[in-house]
C-alpha positions as CSV (number, residue, x, y, z in Angstrom):
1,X,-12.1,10.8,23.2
2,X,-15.0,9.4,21.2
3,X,-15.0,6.0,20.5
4,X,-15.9,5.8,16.4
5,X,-17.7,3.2,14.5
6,X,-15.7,1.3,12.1
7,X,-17.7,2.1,8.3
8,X,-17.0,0.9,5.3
9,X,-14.6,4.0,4.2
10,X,-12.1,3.0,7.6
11,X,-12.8,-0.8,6.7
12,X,-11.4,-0.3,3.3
13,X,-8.9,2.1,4.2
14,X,-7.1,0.2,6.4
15,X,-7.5,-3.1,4.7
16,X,-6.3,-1.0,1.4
17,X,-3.4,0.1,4.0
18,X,-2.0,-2.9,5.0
19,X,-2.1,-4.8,1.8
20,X,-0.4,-1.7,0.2
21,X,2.7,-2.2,2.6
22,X,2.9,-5.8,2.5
23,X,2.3,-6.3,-1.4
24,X,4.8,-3.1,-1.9
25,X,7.4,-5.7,0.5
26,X,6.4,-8.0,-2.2
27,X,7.0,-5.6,-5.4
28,X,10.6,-4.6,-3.9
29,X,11.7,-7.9,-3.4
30,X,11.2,-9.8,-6.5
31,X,12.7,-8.6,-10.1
32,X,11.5,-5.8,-11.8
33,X,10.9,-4.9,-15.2
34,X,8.6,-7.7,-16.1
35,X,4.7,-8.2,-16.7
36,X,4.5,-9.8,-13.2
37,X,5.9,-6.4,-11.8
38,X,3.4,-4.5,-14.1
39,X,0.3,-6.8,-12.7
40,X,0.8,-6.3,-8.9
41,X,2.2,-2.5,-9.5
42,X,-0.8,-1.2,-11.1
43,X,-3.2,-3.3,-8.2
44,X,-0.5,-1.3,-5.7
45,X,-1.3,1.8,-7.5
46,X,-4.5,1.6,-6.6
47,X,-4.4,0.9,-3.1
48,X,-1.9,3.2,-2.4
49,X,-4.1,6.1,-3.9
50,X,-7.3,4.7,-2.3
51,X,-5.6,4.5,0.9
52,X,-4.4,8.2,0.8
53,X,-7.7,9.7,-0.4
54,X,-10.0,8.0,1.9
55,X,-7.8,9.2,4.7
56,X,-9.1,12.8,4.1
57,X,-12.5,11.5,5.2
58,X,-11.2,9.9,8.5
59,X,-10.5,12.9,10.7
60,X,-11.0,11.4,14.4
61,X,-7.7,12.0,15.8
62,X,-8.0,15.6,15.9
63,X,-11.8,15.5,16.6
64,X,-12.7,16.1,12.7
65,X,-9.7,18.8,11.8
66,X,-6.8,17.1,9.6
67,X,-3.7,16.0,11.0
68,X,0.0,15.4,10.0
69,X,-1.0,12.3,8.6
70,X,-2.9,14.2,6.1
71,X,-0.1,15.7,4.6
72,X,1.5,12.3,4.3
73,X,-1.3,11.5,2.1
74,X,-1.0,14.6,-0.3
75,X,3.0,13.8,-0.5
76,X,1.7,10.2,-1.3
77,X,-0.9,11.2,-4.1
78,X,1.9,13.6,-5.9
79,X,4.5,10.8,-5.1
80,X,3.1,7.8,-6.5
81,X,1.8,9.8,-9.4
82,X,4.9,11.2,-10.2
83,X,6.4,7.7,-10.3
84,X,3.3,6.1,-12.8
85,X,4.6,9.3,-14.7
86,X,8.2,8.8,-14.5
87,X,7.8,4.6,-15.6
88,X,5.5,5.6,-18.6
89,X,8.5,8.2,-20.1
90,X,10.8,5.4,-19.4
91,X,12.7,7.3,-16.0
92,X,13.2,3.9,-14.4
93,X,15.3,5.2,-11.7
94,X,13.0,8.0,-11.0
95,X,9.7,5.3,-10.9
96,X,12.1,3.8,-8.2
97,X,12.4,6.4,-6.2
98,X,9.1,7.6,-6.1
99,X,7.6,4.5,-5.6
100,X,10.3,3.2,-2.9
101,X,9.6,6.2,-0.8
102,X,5.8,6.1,-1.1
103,X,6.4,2.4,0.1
104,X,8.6,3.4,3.0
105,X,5.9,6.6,3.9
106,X,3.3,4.4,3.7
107,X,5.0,2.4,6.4
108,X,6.0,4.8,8.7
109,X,2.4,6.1,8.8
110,X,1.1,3.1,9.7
111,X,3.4,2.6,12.1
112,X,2.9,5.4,13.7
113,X,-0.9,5.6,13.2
114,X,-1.0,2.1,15.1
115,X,1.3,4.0,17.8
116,X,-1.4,6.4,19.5
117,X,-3.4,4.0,22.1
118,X,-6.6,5.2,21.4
119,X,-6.7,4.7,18.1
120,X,-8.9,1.7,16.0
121,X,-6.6,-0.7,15.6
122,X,-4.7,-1.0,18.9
123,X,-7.9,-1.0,20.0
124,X,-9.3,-4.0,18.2
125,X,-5.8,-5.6,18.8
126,X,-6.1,-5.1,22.5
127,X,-9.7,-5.7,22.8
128,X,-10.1,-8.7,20.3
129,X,-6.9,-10.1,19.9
130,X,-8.6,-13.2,17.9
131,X,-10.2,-10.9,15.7
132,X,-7.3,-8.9,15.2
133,X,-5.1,-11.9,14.2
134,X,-8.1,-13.0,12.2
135,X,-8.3,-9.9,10.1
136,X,-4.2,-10.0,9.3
137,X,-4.2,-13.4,8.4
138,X,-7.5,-12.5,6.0
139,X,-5.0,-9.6,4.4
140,X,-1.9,-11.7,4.1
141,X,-4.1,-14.4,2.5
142,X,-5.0,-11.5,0.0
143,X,-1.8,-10.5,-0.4
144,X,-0.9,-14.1,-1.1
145,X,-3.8,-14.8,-3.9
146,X,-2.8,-11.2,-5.5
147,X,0.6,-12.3,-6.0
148,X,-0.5,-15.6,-7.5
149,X,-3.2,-13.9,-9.9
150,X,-0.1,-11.3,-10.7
151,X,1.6,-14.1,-11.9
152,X,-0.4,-16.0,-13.3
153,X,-1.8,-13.2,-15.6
154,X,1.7,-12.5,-16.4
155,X,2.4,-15.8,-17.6
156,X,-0.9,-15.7,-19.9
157,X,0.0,-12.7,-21.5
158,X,3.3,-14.6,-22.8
159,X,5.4,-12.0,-21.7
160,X,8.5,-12.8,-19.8
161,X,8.3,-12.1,-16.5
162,X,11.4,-9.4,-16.1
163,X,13.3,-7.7,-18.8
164,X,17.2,-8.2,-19.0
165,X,17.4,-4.4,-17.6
166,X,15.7,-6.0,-14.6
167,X,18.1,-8.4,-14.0
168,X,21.1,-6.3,-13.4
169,X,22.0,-5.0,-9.5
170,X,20.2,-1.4,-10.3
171,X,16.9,-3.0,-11.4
């Protein structure tokens, strides 16, 4: 297998990657509804799409054909579309779902993406465990300041930060 260089597409991707699945951790875990929720979900929005049309680029574990992972990507581009759709016509429950199951895809593709030895990143974590550690503390840092600039944008706009709706068990 050849051994590729990491560019600035695979840089981005995977950084876009793994602060898609810990900030969508983030998103499930707190109330919904609110302008915080709105802040962060649009900033996951965009990761989450970056991360599954940059993968279309990256084609090295097949030696430049597409792989399963690819279809993961086109299920991820219809699903998190459908639910920016669904939360705009007011279908709560379907902008759950969609978004819930993009979250859990996204993490059982990265899961299994780190899985295959010869990839990148078990690479770099085998190879340069310092660096490795380095670079996840760098994304959970940025995880951490787009939380706090989620909330405190939400607090400057004046809105409250989750409607009553988001308050009850379903929300």
């Amino acid at each position: 297998m050849t051994v590729h260089a990491w560019t600035l597409l695979i840089v981005t991707h995977v950084v876009a990657a793994l602060t898609s699945v810990l900030l969508g951790g983030v998103q499930l875990a707190r109330r919904k509804g609110g302008a915080r929720h709105r802040h962060l979900g649009r900033v996951w929005v965009v990761l989450m799409l970056w991360t599954a049309v940059s993968s279309f680029w990256i084609r090295h574990l097949r030696d430049g054909a597409f792989s399963w992972l690819h279809v993961l990507s086109l299920v991820t581009l219809v699903t998190v579309s459908l639910g920016v759709w669904n939360i705009r016509r007011g279908n709560v429950q379907g902008h759950r779902g969609n978004m819930t199951g993009s979250w859990i895809g996204s993490g059982f593709a990265m899961v299994f993406a780190m899985a295959v030895p010869d990839r990148m990143l078990p690479t770099f974590a085998v190879d340069e465990p310092l660096g490795a550690a380095g670079a996840l503390a760098t994304v959970v840092a940025l995880v951490a300041v787009l939380v706090l600039v989620g909330d405190r944008l939400a607090l400057r706009s004046g809105q409250p930060a989750a409607t009553a709706s988001a308050a009850s068990p379903r929300g």
